[in-house]
PDB file of N, CA, C and O in Angstrom:
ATOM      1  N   UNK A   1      54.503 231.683  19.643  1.00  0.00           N
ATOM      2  CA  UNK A   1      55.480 230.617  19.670  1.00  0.00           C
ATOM      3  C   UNK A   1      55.215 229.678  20.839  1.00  0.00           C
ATOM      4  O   UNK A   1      55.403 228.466  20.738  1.00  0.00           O
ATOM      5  N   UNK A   2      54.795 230.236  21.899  1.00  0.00           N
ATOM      6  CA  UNK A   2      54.637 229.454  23.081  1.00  0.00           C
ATOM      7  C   UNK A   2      53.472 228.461  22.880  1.00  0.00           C
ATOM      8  O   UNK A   2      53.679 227.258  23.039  1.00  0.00           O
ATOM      9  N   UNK A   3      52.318 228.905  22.553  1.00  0.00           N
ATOM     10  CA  UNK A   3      51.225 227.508  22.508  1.00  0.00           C
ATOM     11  C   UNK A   3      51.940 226.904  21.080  1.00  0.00           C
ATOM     12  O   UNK A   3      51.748 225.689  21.109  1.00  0.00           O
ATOM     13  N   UNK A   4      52.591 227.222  20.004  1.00  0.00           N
ATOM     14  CA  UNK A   4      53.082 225.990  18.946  1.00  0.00           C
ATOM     15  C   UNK A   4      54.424 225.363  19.562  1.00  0.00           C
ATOM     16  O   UNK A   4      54.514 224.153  19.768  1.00  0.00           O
ATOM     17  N   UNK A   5      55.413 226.222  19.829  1.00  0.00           N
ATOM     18  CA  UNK A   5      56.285 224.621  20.015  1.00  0.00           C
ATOM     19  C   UNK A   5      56.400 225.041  21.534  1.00  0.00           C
ATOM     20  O   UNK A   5      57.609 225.274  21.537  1.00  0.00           O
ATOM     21  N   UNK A   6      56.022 225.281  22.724  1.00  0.00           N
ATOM     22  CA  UNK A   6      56.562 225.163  23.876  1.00  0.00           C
ATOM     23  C   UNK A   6      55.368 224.715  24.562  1.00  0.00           C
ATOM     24  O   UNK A   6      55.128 224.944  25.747  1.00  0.00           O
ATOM     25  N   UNK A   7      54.888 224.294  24.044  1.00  0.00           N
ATOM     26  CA  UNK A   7      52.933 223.738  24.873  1.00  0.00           C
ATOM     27  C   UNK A   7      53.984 222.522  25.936  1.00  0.00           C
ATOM     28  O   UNK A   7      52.994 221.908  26.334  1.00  0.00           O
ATOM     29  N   UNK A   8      55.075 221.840  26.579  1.00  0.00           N
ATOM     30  CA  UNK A   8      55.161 221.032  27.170  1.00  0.00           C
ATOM     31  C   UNK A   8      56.589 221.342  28.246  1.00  0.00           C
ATOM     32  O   UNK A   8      56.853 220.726  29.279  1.00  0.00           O
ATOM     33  N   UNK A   9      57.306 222.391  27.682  1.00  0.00           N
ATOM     34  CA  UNK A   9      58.358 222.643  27.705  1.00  0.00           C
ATOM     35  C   UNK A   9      58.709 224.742  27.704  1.00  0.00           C
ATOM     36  O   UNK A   9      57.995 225.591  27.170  1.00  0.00           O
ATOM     37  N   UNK A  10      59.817 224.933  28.374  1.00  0.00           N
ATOM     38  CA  UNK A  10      60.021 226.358  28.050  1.00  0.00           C
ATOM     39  C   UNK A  10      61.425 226.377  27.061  1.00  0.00           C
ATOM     40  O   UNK A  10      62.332 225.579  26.826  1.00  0.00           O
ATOM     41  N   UNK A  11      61.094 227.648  26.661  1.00  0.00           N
ATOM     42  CA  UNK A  11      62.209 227.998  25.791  1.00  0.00           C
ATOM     43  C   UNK A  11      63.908 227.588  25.751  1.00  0.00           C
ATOM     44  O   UNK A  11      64.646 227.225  24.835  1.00  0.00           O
ATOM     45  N   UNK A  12      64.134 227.852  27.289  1.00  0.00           N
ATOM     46  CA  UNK A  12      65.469 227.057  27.346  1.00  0.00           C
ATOM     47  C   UNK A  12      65.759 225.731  27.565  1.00  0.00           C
ATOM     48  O   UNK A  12      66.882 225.314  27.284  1.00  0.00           O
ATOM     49  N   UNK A  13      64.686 224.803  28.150  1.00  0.00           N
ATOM     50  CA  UNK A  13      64.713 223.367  27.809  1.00  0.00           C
ATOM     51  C   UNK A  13      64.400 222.895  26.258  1.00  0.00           C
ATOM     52  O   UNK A  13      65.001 221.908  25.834  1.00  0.00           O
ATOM     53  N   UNK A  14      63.662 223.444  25.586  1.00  0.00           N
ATOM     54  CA  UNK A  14      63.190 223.072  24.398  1.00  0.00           C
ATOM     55  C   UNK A  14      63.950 222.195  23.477  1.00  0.00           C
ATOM     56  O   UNK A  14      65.088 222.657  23.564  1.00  0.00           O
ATOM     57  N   UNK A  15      63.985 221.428  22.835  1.00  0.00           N
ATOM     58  CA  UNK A  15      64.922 220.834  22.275  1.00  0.00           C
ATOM     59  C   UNK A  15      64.418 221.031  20.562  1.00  0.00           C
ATOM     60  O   UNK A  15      63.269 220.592  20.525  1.00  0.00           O
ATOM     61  N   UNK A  16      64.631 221.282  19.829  1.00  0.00           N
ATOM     62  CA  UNK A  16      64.919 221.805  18.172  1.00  0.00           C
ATOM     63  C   UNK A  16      64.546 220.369  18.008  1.00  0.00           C
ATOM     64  O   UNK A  16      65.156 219.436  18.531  1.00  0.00           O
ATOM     65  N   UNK A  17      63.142 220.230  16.984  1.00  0.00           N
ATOM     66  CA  UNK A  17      62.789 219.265  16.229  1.00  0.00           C
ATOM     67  C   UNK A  17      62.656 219.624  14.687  1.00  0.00           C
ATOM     68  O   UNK A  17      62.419 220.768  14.300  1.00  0.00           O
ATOM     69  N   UNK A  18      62.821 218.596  13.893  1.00  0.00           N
ATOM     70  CA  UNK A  18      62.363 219.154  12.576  1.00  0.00           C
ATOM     71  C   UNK A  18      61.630 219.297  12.400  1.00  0.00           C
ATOM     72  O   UNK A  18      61.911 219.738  11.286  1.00  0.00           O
ATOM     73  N   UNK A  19      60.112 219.417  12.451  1.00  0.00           N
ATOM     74  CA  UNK A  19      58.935 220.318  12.272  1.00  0.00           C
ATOM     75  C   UNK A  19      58.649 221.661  12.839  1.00  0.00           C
ATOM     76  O   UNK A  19      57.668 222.390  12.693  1.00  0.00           O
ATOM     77  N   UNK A  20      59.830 221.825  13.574  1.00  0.00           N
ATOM     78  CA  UNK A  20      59.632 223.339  13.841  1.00  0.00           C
ATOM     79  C   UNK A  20      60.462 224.361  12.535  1.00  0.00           C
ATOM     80  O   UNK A  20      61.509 224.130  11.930  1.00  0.00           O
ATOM     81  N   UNK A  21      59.351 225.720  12.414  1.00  0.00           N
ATOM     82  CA  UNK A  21      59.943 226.620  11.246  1.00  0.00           C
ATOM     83  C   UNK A  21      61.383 226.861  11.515  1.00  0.00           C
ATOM     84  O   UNK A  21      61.976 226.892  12.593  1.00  0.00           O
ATOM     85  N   UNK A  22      61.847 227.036  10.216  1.00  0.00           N
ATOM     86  CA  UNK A  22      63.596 227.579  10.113  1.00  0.00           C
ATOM     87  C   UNK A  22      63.849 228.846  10.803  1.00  0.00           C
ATOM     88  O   UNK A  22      64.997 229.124  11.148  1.00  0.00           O
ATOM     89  N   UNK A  23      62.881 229.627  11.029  1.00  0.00           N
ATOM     90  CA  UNK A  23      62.978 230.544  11.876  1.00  0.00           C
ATOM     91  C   UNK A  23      63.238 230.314  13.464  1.00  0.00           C
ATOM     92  O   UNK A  23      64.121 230.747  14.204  1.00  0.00           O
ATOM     93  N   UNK A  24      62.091 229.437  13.705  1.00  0.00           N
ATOM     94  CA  UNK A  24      62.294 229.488  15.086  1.00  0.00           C
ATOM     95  C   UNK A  24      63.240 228.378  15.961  1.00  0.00           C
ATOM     96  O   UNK A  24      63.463 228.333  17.170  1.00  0.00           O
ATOM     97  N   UNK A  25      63.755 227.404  14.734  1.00  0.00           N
ATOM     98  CA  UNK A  25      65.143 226.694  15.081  1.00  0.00           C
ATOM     99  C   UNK A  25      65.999 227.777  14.759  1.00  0.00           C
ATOM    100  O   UNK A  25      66.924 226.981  14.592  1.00  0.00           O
ATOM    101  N   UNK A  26      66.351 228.501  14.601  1.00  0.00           N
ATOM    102  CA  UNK A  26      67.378 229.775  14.248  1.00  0.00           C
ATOM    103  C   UNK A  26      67.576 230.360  15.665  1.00  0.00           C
ATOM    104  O   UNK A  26      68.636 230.719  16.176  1.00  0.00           O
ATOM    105  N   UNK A  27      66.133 230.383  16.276  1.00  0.00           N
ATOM    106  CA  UNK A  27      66.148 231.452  17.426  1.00  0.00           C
ATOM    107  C   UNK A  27      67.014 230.422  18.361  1.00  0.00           C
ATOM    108  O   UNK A  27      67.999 230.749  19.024  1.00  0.00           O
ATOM    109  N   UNK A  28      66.501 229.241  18.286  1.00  0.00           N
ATOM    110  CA  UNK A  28      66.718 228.179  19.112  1.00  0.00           C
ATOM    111  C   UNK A  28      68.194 228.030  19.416  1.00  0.00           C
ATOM    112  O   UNK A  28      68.776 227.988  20.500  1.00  0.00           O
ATOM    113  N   UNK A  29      68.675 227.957  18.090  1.00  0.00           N
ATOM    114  CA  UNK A  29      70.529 227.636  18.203  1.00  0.00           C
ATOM    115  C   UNK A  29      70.795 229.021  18.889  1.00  0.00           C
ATOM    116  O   UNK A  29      71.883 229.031  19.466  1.00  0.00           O
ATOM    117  N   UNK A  30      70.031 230.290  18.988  1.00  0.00           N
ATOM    118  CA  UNK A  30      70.980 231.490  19.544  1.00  0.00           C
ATOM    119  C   UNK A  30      70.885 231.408  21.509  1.00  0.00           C
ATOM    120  O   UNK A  30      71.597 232.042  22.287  1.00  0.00           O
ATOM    121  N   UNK A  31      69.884 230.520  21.825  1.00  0.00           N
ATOM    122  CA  UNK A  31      70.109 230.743  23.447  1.00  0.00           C
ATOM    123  C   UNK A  31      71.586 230.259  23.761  1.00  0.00           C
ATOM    124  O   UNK A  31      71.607 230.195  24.990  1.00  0.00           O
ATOM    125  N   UNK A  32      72.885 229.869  23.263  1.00  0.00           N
ATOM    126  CA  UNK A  32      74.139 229.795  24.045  1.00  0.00           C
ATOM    127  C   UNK A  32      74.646 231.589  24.163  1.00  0.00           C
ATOM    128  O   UNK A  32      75.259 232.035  25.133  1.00  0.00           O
ATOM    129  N   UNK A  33      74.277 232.320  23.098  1.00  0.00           N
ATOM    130  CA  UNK A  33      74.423 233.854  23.027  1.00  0.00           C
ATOM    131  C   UNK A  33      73.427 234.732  23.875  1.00  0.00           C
ATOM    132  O   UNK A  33      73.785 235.781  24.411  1.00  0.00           O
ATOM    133  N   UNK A  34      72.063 234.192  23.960  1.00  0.00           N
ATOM    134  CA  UNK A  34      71.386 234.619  24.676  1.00  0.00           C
ATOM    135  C   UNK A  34      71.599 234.710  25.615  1.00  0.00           C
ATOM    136  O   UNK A  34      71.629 235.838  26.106  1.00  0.00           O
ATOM    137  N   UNK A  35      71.866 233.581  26.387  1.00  0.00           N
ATOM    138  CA  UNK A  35      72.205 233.011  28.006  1.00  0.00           C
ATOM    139  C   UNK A  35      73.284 233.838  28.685  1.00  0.00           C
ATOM    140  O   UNK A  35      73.380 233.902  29.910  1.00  0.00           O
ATOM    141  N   UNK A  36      74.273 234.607  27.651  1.00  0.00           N
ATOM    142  CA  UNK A  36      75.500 235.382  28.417  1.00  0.00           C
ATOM    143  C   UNK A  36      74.999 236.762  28.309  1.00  0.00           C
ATOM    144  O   UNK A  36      75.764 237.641  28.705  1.00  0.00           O
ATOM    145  N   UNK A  37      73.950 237.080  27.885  1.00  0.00           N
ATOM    146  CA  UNK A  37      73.652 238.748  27.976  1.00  0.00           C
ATOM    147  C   UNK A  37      72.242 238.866  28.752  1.00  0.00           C
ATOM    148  O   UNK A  37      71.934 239.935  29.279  1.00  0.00           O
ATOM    149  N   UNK A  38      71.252 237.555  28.820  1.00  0.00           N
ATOM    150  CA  UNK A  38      69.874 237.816  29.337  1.00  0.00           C
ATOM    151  C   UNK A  38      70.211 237.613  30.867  1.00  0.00           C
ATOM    152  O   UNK A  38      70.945 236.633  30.993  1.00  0.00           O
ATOM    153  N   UNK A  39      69.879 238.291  32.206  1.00  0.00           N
ATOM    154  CA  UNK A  39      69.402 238.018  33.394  1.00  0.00           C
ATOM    155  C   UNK A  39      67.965 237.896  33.650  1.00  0.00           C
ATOM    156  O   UNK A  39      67.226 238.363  32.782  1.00  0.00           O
ATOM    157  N   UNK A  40      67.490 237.413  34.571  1.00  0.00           N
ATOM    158  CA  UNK A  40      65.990 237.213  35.515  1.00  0.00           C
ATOM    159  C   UNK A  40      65.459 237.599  36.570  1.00  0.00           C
ATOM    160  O   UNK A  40      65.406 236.788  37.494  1.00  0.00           O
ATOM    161  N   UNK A  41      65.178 238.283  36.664  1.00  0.00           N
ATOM    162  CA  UNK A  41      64.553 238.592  38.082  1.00  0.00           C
ATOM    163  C   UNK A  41      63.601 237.472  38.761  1.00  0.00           C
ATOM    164  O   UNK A  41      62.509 237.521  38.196  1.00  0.00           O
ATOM    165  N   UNK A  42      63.623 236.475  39.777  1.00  0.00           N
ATOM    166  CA  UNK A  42      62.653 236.677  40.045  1.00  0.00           C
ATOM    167  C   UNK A  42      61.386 236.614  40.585  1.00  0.00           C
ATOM    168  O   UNK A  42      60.547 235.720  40.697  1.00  0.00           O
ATOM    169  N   UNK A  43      61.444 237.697  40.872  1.00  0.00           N
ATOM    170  CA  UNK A  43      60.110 238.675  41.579  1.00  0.00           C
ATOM    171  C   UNK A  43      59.701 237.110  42.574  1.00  0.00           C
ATOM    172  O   UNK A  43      60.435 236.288  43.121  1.00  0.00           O
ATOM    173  N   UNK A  44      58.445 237.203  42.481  1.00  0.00           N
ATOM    174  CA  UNK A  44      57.452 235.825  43.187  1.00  0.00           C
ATOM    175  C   UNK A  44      57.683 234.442  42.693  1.00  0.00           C
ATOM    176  O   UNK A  44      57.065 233.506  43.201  1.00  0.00           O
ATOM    177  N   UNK A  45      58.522 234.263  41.751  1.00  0.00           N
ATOM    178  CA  UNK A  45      58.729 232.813  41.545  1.00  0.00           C
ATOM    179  C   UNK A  45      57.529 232.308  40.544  1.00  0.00           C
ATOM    180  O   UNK A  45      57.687 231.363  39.771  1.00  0.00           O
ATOM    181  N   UNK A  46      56.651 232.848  40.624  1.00  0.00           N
ATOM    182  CA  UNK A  46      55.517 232.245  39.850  1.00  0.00           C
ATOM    183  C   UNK A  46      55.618 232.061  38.146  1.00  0.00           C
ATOM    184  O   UNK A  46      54.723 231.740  37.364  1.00  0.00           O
ATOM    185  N   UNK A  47      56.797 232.329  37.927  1.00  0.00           N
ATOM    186  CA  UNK A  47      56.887 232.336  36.378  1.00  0.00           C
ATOM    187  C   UNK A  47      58.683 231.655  36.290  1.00  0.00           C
ATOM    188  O   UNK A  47      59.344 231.484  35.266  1.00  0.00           O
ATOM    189  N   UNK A  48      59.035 231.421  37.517  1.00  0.00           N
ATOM    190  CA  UNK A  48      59.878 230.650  36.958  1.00  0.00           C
ATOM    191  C   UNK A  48      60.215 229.181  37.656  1.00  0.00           C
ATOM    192  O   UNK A  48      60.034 228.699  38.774  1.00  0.00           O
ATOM    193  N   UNK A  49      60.625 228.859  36.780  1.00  0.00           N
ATOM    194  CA  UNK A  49      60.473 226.818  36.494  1.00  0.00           C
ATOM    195  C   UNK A  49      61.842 226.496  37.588  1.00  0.00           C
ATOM    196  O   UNK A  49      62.985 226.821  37.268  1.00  0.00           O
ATOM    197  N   UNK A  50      61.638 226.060  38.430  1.00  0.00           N
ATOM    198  CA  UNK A  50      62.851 225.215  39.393  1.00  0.00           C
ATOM    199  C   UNK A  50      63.441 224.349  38.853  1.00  0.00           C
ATOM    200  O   UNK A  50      64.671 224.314  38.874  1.00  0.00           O
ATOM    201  N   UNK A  51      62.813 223.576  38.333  1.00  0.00           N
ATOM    202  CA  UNK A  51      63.991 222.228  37.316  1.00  0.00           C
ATOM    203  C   UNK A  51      63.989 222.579  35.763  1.00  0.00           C
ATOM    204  O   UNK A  51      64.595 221.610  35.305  1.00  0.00           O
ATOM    205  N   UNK A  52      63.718 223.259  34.867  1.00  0.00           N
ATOM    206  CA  UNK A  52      63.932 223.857  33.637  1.00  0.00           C
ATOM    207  C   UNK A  52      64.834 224.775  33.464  1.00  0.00           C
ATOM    208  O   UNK A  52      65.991 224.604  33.080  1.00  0.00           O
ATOM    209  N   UNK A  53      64.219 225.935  33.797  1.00  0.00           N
ATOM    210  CA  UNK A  53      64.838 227.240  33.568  1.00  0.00           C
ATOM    211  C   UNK A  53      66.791 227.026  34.097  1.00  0.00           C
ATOM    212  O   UNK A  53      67.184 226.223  34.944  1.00  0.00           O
ATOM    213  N   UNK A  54      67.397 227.688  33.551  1.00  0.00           N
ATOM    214  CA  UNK A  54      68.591 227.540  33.636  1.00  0.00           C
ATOM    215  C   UNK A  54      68.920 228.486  34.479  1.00  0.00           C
ATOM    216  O   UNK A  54      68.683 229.684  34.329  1.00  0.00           O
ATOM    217  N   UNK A  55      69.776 227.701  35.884  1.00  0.00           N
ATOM    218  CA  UNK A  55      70.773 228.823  37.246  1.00  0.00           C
ATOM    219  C   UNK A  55      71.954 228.674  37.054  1.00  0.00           C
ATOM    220  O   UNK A  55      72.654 229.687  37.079  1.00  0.00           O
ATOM    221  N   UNK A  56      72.502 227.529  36.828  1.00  0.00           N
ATOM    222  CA  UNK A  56      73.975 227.847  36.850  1.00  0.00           C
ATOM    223  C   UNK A  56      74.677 227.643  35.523  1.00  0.00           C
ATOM    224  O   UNK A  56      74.749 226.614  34.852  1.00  0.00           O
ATOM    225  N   UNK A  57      75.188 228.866  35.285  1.00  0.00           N
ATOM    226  CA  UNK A  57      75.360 229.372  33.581  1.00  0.00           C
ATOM    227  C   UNK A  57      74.368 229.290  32.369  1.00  0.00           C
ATOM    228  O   UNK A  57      73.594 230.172  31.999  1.00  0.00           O
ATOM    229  N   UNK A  58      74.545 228.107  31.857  1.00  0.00           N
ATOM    230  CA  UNK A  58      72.937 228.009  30.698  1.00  0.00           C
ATOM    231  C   UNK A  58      72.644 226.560  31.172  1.00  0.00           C
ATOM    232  O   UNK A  58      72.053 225.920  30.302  1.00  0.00           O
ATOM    233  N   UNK A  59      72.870 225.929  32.206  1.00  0.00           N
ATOM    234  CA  UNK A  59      72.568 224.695  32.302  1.00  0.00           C
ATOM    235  C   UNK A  59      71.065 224.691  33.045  1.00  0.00           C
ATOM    236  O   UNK A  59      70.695 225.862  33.131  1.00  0.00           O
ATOM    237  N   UNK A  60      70.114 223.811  33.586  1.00  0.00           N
ATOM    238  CA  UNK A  60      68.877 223.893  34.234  1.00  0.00           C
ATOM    239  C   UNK A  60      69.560 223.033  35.418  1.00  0.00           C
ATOM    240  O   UNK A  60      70.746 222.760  35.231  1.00  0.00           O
ATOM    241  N   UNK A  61      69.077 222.656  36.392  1.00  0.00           N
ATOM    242  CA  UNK A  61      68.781 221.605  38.154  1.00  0.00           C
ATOM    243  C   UNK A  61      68.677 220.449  36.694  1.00  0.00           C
ATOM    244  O   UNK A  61      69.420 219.473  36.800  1.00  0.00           O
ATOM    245  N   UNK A  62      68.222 220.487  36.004  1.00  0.00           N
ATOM    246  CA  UNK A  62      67.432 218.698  35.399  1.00  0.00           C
ATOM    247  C   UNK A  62      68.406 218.459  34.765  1.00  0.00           C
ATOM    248  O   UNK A  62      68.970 217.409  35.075  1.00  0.00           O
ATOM    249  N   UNK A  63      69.052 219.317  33.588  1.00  0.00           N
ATOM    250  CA  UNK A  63      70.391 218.872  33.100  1.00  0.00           C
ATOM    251  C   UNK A  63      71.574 218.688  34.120  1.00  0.00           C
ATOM    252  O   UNK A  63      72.553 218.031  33.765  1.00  0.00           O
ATOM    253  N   UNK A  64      71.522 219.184  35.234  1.00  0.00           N
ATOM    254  CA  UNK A  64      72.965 219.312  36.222  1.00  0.00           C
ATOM    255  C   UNK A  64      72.649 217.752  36.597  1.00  0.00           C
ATOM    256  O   UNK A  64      73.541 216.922  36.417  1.00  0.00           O
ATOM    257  N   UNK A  65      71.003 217.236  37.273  1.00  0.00           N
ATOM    258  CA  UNK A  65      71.093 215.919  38.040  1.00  0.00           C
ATOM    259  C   UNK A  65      70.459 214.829  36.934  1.00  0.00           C
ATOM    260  O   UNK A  65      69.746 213.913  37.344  1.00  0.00           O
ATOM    261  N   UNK A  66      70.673 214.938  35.920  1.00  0.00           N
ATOM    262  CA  UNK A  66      69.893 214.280  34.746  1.00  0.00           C
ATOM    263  C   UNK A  66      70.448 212.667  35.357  1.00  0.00           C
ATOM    264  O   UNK A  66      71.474 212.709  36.036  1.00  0.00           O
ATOM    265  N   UNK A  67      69.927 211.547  35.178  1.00  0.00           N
ATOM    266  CA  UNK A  67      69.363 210.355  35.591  1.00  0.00           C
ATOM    267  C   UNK A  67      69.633 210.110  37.263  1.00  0.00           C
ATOM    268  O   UNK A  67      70.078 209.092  37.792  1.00  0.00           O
ATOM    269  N   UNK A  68      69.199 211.426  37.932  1.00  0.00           N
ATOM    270  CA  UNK A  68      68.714 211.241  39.231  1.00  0.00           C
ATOM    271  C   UNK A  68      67.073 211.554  39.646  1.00  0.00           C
ATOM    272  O   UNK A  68      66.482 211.005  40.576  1.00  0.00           O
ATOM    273  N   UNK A  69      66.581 212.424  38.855  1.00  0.00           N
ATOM    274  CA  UNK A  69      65.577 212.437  39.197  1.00  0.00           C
ATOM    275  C   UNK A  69      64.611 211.935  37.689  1.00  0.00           C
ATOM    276  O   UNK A  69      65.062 211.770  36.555  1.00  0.00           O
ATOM    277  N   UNK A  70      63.182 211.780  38.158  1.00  0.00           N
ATOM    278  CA  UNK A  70      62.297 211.986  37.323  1.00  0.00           C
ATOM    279  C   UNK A  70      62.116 212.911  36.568  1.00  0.00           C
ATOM    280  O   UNK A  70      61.994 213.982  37.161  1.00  0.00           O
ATOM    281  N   UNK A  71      62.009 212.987  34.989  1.00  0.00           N
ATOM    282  CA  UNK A  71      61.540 213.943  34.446  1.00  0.00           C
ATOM    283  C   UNK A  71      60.372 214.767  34.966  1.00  0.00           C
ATOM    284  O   UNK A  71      60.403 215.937  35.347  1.00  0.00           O
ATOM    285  N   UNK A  72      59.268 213.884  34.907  1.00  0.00           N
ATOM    286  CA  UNK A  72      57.974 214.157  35.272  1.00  0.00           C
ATOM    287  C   UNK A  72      57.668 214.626  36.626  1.00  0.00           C
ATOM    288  O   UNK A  72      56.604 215.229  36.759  1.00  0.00           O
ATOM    289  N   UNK A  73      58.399 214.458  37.634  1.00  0.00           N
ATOM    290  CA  UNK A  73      58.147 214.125  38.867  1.00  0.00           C
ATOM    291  C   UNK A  73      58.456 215.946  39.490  1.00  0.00           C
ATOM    292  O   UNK A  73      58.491 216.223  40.689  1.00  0.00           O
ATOM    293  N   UNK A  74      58.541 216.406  38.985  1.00  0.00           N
ATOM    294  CA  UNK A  74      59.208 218.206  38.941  1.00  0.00           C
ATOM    295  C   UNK A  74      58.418 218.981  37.722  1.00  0.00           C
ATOM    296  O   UNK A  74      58.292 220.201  37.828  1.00  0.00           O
ATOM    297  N   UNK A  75      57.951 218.394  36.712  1.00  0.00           N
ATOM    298  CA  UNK A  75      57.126 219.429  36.283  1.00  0.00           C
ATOM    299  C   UNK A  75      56.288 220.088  36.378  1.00  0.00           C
ATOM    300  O   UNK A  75      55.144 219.779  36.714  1.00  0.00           O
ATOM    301  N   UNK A  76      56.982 221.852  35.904  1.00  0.00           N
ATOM    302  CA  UNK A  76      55.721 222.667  36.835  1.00  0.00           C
ATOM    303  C   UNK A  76      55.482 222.832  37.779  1.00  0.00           C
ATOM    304  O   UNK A  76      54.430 223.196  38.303  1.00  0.00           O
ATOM    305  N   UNK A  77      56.810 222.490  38.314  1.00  0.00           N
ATOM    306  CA  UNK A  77      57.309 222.877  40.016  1.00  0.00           C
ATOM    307  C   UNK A  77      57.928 224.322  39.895  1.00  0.00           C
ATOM    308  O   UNK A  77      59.134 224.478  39.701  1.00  0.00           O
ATOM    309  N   UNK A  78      56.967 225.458  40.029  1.00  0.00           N
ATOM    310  CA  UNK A  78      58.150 227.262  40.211  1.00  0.00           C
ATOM    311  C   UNK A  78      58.384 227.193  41.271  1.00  0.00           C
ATOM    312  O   UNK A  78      57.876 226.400  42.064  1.00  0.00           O
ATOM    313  N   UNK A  79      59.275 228.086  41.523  1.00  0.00           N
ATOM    314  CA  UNK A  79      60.035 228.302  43.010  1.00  0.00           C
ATOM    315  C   UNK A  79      58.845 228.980  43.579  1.00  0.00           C
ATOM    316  O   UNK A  79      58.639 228.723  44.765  1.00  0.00           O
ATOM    317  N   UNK A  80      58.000 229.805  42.986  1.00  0.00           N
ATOM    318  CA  UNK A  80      56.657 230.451  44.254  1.00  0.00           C
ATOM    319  C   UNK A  80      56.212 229.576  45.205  1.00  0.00           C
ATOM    320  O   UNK A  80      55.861 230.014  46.300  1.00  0.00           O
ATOM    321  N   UNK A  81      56.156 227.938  44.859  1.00  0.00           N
ATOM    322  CA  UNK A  81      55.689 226.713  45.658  1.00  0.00           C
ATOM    323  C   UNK A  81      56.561 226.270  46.687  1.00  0.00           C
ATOM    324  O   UNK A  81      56.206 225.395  47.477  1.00  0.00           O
ATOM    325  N   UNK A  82      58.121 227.029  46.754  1.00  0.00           N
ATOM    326  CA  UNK A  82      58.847 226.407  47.831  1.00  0.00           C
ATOM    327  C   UNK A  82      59.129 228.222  48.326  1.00  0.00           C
ATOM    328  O   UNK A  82      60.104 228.355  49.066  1.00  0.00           O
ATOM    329  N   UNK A  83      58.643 229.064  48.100  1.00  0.00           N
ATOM    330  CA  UNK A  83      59.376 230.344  48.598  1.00  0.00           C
ATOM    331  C   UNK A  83      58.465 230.479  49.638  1.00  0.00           C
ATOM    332  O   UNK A  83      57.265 230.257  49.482  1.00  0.00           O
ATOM    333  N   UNK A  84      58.979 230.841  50.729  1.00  0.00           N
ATOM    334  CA  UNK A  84      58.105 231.389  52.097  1.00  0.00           C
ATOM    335  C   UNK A  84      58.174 232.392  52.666  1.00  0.00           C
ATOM    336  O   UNK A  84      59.312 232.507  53.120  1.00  0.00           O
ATOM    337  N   UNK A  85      57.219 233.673  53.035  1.00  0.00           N
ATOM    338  CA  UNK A  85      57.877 234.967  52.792  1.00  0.00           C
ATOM    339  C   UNK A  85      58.533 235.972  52.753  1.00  0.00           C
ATOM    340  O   UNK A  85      58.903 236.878  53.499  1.00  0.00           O
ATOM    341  N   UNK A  86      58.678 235.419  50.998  1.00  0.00           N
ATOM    342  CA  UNK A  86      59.818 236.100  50.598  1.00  0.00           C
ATOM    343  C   UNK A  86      61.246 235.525  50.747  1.00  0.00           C
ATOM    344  O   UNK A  86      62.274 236.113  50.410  1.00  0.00           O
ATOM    345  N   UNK A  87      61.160 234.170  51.355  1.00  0.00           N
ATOM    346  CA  UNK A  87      62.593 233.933  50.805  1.00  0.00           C
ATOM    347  C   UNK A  87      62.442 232.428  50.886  1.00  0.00           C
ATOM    348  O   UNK A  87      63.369 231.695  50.539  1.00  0.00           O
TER     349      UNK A  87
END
């Protein structure tokens, strides 16, 4: 699933297009259910997204400051790039 529809984007930013299978828009509508039972660890930061990934409740940093920053200007920014050790 990840190299077909998330090649630009992760799972919880993703936004449901119509060329994606009925399956995996299915999965798509379930992250508001997901989001209240999944936690994250994590660990080194290296796998998770600072302006994508969602911290406070299911929202992301990009949806909380959406037309303050650049889209672009944060992608592919993980927290491993601002953590110093260990915190």
């Amino acid at each position: 699933m990840a190299s077909r529809y998330l090649r630009r984007t992760n799972f919880w930013a993703c936004r449901i297009d119509n060329n994606f299978s009925v399956t995996f828009k299915a999965i798509l509508r379930c992250r508001p259910v997901l989001q209240t039972a999944i936690y994250r660890r994590m660990k080194d930061g290296t796998t998770t997204d600072l302006w994508l990934d969602p911290w406070l409740g299911s929202r992301s940093l990009l949806e909380i400051l959406e037309g303050q920053l650049d889209r672009e200007a944060g992608r592919g920014l993980t927290c491993s790039r601002i953590i110093r050790d260990g915190v």
